[in-house]
C-alpha positions as CSV (number, residue, x, y, z in Angstrom):
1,X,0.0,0.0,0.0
2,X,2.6,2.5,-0.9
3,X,0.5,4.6,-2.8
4,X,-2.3,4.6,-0.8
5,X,-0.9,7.6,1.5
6,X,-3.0,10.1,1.8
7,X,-1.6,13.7,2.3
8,X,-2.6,16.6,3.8
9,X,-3.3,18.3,0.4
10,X,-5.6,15.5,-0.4
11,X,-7.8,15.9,2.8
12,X,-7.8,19.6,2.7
13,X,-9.5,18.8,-0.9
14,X,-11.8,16.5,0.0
15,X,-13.1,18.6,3.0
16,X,-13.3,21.4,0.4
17,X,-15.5,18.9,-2.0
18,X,-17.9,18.3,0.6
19,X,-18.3,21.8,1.8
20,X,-18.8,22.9,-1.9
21,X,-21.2,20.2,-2.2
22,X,-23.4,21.0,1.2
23,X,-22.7,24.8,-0.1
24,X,-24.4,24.1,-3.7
25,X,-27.3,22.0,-1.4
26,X,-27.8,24.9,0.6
27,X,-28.2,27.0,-2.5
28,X,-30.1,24.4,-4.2
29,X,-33.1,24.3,-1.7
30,X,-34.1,28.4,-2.4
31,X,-34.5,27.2,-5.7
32,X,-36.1,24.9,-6.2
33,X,-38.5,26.7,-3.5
34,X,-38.4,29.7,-5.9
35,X,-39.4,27.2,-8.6
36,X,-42.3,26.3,-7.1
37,X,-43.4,29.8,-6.3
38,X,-42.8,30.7,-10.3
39,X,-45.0,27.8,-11.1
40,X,-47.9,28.6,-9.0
41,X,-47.9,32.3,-9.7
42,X,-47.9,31.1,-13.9
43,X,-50.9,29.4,-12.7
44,X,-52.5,31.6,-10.7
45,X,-52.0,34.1,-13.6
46,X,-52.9,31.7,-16.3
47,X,-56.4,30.8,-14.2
48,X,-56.8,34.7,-13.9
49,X,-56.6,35.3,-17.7
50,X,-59.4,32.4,-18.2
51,X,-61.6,34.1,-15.8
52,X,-61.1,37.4,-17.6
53,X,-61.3,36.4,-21.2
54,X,-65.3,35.7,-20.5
55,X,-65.6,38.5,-18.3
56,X,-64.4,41.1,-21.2
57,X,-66.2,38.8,-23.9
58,X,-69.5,40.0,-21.8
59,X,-68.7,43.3,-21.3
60,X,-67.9,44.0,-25.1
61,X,-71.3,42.4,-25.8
62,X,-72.7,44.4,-23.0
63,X,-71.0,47.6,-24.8
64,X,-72.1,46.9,-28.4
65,X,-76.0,46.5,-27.1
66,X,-75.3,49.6,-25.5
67,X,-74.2,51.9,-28.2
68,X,-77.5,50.0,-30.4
69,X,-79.8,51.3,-27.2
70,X,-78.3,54.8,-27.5
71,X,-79.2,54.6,-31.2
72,X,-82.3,54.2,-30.3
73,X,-82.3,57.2,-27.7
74,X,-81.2,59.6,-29.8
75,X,-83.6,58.7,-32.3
76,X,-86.6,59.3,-30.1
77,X,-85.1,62.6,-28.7
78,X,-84.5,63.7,-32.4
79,X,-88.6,62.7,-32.9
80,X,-89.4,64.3,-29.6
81,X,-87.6,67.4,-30.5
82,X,-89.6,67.5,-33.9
83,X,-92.8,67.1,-32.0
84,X,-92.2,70.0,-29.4
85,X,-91.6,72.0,-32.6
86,X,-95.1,70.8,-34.1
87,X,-96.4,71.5,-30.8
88,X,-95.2,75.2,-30.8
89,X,-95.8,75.9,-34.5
90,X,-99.5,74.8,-33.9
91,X,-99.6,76.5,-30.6
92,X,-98.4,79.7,-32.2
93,X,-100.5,79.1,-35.5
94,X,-103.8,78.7,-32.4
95,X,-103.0,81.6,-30.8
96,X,-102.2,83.5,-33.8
97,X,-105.6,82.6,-35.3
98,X,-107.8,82.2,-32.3
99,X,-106.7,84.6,-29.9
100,X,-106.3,88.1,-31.7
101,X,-109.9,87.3,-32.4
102,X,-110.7,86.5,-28.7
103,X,-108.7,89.5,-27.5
104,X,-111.1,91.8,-30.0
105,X,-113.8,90.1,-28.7
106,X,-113.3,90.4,-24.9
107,X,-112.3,94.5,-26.1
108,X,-115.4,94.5,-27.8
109,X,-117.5,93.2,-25.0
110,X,-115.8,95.1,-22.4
111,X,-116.3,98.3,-24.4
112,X,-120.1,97.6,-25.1
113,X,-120.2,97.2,-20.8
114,X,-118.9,100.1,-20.6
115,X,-121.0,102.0,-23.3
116,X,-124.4,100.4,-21.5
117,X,-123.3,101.3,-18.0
118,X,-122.6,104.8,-19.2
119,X,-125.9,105.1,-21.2
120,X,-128.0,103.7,-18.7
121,X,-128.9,100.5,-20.1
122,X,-129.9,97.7,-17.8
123,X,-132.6,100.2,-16.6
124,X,-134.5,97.1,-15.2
125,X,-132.0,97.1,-12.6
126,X,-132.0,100.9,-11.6
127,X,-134.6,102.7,-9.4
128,X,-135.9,105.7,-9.8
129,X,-132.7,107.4,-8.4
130,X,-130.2,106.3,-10.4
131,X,-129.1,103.6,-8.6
132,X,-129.5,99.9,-9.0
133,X,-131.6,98.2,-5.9
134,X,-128.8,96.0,-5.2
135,X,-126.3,99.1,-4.3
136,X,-129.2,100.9,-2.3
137,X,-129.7,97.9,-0.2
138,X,-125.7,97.2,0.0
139,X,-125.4,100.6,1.4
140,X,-128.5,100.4,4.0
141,X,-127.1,97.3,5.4
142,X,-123.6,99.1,6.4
């Protein structure tokens, strides 16, 4: 067994072999830890994404029926707006044709009160003083 001596180079190796080796083990376990945290965070984001793709799916829909309803809206407004302006036309056109008319009427009628209360007409309702009964006894009940 002559050249089966070890020397002290030889065992100052092999001690460094095994500390490298418990040093890469060491280092090892924080990765493979770190693996596993990578793979359930792909996951997690890869179940996210499924969940959203639907989501978004539904909300374009919801978007697009949306937009169609607003169509809709600003169609009526526009026919509402054009109705108010019928409305106002024939309002104006009404009181264009109707009420000058009734405005010279009530004039006319106001004016003819006037003219018989002036004259004396209504002399059924007047005594011989001038008055009309109805005053006379106003005045005696006070």
């Amino acid at each position: 067994m002559e050249g089966d001596d070890v020397s002290g180079g030889d065992i100052a190796g092999l001690i460094a072999a095994v500390v490298f080796a418990v040093l890469v083990g060491f280092i090892a376990i924080p990765l493979i830890k770190l693996g596993r945290v990578l793979d359930q965070t792909r996951a997690a984001i890869k179940e996210a994404s499924d969940g959203i793709t639907p989501i978004l799916d539904e909300t374009a829909t919801t978007l697009q029926e949306t937009n169609k309803q607003l169509a809709r809206v600003d169609v009526i407004t526009k026919n509402v707006a054009d109705v108010t302006g019928n409305v106002s036309a024939l309002v104006a056109l009404f009181a264009a044709t109707i009420g000058g008319p009734l405005i010279k009427l009530a004039a006319f009628s106001a004016a003819a009160r006037a003219a018989f209360r002036t004259a004396g007409g209504f002399a059924s309702g007047r005594s011989a003083g001038g008055r009309s009964s109805s005053r006379k006894t106003r005045e005696r009940s006070h």
